[in-house]
VEXDREN-2710 file (C-alpha; in Angstrom, 1 decimal):
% VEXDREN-2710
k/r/px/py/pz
1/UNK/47.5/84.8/9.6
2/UNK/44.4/83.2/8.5
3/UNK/41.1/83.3/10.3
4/UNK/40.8/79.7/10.0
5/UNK/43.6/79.5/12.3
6/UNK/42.4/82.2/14.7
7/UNK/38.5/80.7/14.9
8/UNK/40.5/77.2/15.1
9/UNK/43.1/78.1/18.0
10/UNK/40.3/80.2/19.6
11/UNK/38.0/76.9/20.1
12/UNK/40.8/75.0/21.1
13/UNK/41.7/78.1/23.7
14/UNK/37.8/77.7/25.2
15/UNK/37.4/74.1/24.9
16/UNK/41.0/73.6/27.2
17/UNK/39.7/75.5/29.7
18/UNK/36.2/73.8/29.7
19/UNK/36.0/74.4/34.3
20/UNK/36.1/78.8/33.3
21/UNK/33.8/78.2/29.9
22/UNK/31.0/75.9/32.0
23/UNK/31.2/78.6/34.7
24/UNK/31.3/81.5/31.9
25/UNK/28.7/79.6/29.5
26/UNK/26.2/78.9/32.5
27/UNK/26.3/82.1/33.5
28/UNK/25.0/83.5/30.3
29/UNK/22.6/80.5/29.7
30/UNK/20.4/81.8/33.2
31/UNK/21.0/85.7/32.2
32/UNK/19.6/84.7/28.8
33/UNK/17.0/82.0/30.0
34/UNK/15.5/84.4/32.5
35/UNK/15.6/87.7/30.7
36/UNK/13.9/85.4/27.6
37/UNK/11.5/84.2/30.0
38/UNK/10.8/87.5/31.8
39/UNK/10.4/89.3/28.8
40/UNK/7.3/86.8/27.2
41/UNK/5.8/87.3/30.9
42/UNK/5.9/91.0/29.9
43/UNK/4.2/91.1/26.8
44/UNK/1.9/88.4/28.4
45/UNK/1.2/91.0/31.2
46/UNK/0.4/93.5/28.4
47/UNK/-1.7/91.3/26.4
48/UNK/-3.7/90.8/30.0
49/UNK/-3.9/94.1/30.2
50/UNK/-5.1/95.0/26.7
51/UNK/-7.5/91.6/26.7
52/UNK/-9.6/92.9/30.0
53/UNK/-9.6/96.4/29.6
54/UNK/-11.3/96.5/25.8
55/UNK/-12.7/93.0/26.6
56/UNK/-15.1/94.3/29.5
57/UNK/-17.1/96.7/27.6
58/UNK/-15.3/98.7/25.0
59/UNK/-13.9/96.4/22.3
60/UNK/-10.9/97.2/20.8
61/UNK/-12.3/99.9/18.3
62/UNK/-15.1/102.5/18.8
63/UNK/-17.5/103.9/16.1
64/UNK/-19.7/106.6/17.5
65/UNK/-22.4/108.7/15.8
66/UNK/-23.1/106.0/13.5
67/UNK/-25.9/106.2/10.8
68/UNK/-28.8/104.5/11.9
69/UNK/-29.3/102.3/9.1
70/UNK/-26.0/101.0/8.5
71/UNK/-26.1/97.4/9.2
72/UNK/-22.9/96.0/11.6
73/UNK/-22.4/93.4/9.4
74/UNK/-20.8/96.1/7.2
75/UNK/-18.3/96.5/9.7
76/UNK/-16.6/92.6/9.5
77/UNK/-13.3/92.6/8.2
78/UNK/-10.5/89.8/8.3
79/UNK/-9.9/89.4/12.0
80/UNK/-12.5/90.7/13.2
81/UNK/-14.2/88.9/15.8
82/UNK/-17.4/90.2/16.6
83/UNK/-19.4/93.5/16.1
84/UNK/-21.8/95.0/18.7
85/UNK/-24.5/97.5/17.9
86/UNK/-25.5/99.7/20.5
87/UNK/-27.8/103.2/21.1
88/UNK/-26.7/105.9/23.7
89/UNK/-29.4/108.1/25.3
90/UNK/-29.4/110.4/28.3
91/UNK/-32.2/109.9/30.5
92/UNK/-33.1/110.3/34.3
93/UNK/-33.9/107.1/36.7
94/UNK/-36.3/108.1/39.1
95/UNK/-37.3/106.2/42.3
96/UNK/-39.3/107.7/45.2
97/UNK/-38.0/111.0/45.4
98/UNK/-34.5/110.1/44.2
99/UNK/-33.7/111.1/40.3
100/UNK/-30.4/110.2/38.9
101/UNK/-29.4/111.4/35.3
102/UNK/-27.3/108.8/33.1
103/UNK/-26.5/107.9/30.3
104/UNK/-28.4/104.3/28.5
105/UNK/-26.8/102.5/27.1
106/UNK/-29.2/100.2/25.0
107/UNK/-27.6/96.7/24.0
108/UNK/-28.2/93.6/22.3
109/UNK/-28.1/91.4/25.6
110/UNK/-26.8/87.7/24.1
111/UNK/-24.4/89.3/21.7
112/UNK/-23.0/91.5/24.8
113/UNK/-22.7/87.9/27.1
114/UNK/-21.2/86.0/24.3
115/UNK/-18.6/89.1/23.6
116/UNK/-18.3/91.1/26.9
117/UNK/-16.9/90.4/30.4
118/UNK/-19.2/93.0/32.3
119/UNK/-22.1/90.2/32.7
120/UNK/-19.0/88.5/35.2
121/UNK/-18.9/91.4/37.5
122/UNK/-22.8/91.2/38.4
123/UNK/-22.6/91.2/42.4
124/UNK/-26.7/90.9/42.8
125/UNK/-29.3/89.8/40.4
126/UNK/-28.4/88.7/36.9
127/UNK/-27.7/90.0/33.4
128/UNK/-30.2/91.5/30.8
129/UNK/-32.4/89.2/28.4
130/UNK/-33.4/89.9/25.4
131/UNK/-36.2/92.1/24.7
132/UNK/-37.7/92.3/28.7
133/UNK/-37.8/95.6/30.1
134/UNK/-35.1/95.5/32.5
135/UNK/-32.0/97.7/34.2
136/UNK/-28.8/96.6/34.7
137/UNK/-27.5/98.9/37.0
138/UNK/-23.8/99.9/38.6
139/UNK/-24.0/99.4/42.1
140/UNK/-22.6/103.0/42.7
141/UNK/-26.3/104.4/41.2
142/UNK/-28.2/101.7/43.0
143/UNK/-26.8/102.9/46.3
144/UNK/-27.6/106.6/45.2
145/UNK/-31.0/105.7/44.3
146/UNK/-31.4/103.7/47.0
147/UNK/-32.7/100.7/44.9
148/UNK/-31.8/96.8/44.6
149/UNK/-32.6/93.6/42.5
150/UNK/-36.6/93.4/41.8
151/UNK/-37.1/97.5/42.4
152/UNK/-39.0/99.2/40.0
153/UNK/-37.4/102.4/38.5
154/UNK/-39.0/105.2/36.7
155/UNK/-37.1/106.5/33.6
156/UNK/-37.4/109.6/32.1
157/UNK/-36.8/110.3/28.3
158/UNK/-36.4/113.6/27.3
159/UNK/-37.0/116.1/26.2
160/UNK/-41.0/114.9/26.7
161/UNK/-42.1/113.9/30.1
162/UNK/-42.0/110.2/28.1
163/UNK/-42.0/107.7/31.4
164/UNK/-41.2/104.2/31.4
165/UNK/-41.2/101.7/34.2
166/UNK/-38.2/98.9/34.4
167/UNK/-37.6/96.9/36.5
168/UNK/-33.9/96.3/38.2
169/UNK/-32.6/92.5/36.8
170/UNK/-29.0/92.9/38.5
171/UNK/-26.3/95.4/40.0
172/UNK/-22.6/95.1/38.9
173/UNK/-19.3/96.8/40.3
174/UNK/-16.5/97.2/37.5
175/UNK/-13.8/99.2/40.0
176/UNK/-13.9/101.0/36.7
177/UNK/-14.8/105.0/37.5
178/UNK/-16.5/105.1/33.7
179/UNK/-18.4/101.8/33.9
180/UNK/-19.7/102.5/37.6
181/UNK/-20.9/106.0/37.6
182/UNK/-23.3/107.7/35.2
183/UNK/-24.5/104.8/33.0
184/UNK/-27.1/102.3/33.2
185/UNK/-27.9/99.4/30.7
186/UNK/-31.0/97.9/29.2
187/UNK/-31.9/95.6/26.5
188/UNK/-32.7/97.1/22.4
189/UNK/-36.5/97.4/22.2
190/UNK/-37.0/97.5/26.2
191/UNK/-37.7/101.8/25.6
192/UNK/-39.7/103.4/22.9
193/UNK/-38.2/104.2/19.8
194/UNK/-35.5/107.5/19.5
195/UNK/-33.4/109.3/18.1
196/UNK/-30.5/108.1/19.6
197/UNK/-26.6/107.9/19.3
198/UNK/-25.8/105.1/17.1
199/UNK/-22.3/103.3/18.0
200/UNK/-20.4/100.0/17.3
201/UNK/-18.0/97.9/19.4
202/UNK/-15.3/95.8/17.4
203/UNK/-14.2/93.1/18.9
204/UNK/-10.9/91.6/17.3
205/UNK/-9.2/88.1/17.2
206/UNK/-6.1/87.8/19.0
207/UNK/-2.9/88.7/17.4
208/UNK/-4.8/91.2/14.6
209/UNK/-3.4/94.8/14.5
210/UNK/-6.6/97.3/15.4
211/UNK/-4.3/100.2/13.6
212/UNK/-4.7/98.1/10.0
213/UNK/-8.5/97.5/11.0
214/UNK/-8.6/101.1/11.8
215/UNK/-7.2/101.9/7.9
216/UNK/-9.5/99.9/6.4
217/UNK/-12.4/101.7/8.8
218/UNK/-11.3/105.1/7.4
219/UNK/-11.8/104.2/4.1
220/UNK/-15.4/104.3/4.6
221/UNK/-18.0/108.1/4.0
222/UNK/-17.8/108.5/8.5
223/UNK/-13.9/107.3/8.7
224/UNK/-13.5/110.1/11.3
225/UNK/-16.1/107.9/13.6
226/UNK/-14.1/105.0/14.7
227/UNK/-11.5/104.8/17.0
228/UNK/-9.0/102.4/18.2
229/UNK/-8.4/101.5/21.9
230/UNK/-4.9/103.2/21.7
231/UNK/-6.7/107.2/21.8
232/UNK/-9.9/106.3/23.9
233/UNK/-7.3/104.7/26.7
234/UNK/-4.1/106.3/26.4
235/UNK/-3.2/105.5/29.5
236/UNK/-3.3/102.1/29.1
237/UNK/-1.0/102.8/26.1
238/UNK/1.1/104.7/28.2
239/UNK/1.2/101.4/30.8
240/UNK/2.2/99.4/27.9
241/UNK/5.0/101.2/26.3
242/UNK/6.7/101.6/30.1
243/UNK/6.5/97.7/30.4
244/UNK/9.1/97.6/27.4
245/UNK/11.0/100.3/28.4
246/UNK/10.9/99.1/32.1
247/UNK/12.2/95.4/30.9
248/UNK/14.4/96.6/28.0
249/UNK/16.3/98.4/30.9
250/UNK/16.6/95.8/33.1
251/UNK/18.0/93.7/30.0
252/UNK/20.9/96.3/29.9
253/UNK/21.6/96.5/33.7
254/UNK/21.9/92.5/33.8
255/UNK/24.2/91.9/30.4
256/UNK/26.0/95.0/32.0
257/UNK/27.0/93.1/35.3
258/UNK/27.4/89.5/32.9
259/UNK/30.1/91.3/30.5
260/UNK/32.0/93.0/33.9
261/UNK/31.8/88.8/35.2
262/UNK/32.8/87.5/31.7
263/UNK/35.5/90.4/31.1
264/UNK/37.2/89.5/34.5
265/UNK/37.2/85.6/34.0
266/UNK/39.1/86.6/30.5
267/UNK/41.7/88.2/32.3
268/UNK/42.0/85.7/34.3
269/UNK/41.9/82.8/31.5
270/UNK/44.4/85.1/29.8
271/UNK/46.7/85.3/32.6
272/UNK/46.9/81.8/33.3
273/UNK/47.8/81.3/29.4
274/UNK/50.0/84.1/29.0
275/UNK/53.2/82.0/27.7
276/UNK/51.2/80.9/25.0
277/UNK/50.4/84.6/23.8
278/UNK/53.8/85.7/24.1
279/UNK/55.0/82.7/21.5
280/UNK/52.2/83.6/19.5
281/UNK/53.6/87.1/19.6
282/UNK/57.2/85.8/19.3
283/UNK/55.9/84.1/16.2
284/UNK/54.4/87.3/14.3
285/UNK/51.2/87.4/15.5
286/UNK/50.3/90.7/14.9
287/UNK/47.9/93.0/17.7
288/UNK/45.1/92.8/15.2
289/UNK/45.3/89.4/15.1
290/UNK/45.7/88.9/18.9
291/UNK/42.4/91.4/19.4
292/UNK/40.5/89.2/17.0
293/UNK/41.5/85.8/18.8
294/UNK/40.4/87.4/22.0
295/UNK/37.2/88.7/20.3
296/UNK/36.7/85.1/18.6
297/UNK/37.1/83.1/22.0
298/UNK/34.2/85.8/23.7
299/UNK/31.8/85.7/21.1
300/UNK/32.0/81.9/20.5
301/UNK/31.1/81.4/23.4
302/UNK/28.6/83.6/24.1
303/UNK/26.7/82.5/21.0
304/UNK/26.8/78.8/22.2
305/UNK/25.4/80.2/25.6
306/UNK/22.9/82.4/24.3
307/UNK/21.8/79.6/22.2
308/UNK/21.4/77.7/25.0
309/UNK/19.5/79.9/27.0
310/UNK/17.4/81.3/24.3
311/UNK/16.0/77.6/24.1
312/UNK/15.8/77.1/27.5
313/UNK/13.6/80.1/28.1
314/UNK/11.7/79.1/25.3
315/UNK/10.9/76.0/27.0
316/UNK/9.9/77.8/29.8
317/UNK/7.4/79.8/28.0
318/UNK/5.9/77.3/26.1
319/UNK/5.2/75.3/29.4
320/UNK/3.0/78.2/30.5
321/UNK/1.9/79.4/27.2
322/UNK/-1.3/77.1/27.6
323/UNK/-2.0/77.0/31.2
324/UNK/-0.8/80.7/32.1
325/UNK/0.1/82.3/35.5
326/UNK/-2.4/82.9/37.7
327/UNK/-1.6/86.3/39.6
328/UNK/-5.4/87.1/40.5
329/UNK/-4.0/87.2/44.4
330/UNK/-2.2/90.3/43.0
331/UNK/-4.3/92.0/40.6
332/UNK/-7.7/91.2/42.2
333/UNK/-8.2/95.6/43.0
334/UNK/-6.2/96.3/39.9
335/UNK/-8.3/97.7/37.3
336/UNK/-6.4/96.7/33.8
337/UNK/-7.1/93.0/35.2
338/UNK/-10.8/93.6/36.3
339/UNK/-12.0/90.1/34.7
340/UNK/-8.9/87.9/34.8
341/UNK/-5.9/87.9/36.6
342/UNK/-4.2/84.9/34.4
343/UNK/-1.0/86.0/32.4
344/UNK/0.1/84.1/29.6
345/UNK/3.6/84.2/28.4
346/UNK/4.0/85.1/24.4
347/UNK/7.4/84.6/22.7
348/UNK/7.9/87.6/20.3
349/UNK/11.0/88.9/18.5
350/UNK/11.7/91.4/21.5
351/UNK/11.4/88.9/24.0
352/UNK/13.2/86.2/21.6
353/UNK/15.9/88.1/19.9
354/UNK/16.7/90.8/22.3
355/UNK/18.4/88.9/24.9
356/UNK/20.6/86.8/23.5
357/UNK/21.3/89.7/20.8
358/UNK/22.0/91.8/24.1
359/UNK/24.4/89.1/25.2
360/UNK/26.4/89.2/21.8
361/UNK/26.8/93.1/22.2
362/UNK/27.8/93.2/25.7
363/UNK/30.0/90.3/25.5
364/UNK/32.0/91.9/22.3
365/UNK/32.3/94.6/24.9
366/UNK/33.9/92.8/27.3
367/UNK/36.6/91.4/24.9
368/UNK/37.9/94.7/25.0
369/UNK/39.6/94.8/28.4
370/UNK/41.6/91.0/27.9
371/UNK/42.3/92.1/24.3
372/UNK/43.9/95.9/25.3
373/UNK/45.9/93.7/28.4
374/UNK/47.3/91.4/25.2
375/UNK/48.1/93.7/23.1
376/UNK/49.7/96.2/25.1
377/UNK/51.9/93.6/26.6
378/UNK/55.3/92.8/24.4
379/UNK/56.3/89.5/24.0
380/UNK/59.7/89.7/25.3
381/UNK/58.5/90.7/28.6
382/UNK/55.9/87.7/28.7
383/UNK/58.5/85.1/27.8
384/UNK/60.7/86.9/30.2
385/UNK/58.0/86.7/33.1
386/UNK/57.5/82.9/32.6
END
């Protein structure tokens, strides 16, 4: 028989019972549209993630131990958004008869508030200007230095007994155990000159891989210098890779449950048309042929479902791809959100071809159980039955 036929007599079989394929189809459309939609809010949540941990401080790749004469500009590449050049120094802040050892970071204060987030999470005070001789301290070392906004602190270079006075410009609170304990900030030129520890944050445009940047980093005499956000924050990694785990799992479980619905309905459709497949049997049609009729009717209509709901999802996203999802109430004490809490869905492959390729699978699956009940049934027995 040919499969002209089949595909032919397997749209007329769907489209005659349209009350079990609107029910069936409709079904699939909402597993589809929400799994599509859930899915985007996934990466989105990852993206959120990614976007506020590197985009408080860190940037998205490292470079330590720098030479002091190389000149950041060295460092732009294609997609690269913005390079930060900062000095490390260990000193001690001294204030009364308090002394607290840290470690300085020295910045370039208007490329750090036009690239950073940390500015945001000043709580007293403000930010550090350019070229003033200022601190911009966490609040857990004010409180153990017993200092606030407009105190004078005493720091200590070593290994001389080097002193300089600076005075406190703001106190911030990150939540963030590496940001709020043991460093302190201050502007480039605001300490005498040292040998310090060179280092450069890289700052990327969205949707650029830091791994290629990263190649094209190790090309150069101290490749072994940079890193990407990936090894300083593995955990954050870790987070990641669970979300798509988490919601590829959840993907199985509710196609799982859809095929059981859909391979039940096909039984039923099937009983309720039995006399036809008897005649068709009576006729010659041979078991292969009745598996692939079965098979034909399931995954036609799946495909038009998943179509469906693949565009519906879509839809979805796009309608908070600009505004996003505002889950601050939520994430306000979670650290991977500490500047934003707004999640914005992202259609990718995974979230757009997963689903409804999911669907396909599963519902191929559930053919099995209406075509085994056809095809183990003989044809004189179904005509006899009617």
């Amino acid at each position: 028989m040919k499969i002209g036929f089949i595909l032919k007599m397997a749209v007329l079989y769907v489209w005659r019972s349209r009350r079990s394929t609107l029910v069936l189809g409709l079904m699939i459309i909402m597993a589809v549209a929400a799994l599509v939609f859930l899915s985007s809010l996934a990466v989105g949540t990852n993206d959120a993630m990614i976007r506020n941990s590197v985009g408080l401080f860190s940037g998205h790749i490292v470079a330590d131990n720098l030479p002091p004469d190389l000149d950041p500009a060295q460092l732009q590449r294609p997609g690269v958004r913005e390079v930060l050049w900062r000095t490390r120094r260990p000193v001690r802040l001294r204030h009364q008869e308090r002394v607290e050892s840290v470690l300085l970071c020295e910045v370039r204060p208007s490329e750090e508030k036009a690239a950073t987030a940390l500015w945001k999470k000043t709580v007293s005070g403000r930010y550090l200007r350019d070229g003033r001789p200022e601190l911009f301290l966490s609040g857990a070392v004010a409180d153990l230095l017993h200092v606030s906004v407009g105190q004078t602190v005493e720091v200590e270079i070593p290994p001389g007994p080097q002193r300089v006075a600076l005075s406190i410009c703001g106190i911030y609170r990150t939540g963030i155990s590496s940001l709020d304990y043991g460093i302190a900030f201050a502007a480039q030129n605001a300490l005498p000159a040292a040998e310090s520890n060179f280092s450069a944050a890289v700052f990327i445009e969205e949707g650029t891989d830091p791994q290629t940047l990263l190649a094209e980093y190790r090309r150069l005499p101290y490749a072994s210098r940079f890193t990407a956000w990936m090894d300083f924050m593995p955990d954050l990694k870790q987070l990641v890779e669970l979300n798509f785990v988490s919601m590829s799992i959840v993907m199985v479980l509710v196609f799982a449950v859809v095929a059981l619905g859909i391979s039940c309905a096909f039984i039923i459709f099937i009983l309720k048309n039995i006399r036809e497949h008897g005649i068709l049997k009576a006729m010659g049609m041979l078991p292969s042929e009745s598996v692939l009729l079965i098979v034909a009717e399931v995954t036609l209509l799946t495909l038009a479902a998943s179509a469906t709901g693949t565009g519906a999802g879509a839809l979805a996203v796009g309608a908070l791809a600009r505004t996003g999802l505002d889950l601050t109430a939520l994430t306000s004490h979670n650290q991977y959100f500490a500047v934003s809490g707004v999640i914005f869905p992202r259609l990718t492959p995974y979230s757009l071809w997963l689903p409804p390729a999911l669907s396909l699978l599963f519902g191929l699956l559930a053919a099995v159980w209406p075509a085994l009940y056809v095809v183990r049934e003989k044809a004189a027995e179904i005509l006899r039955s009617i």
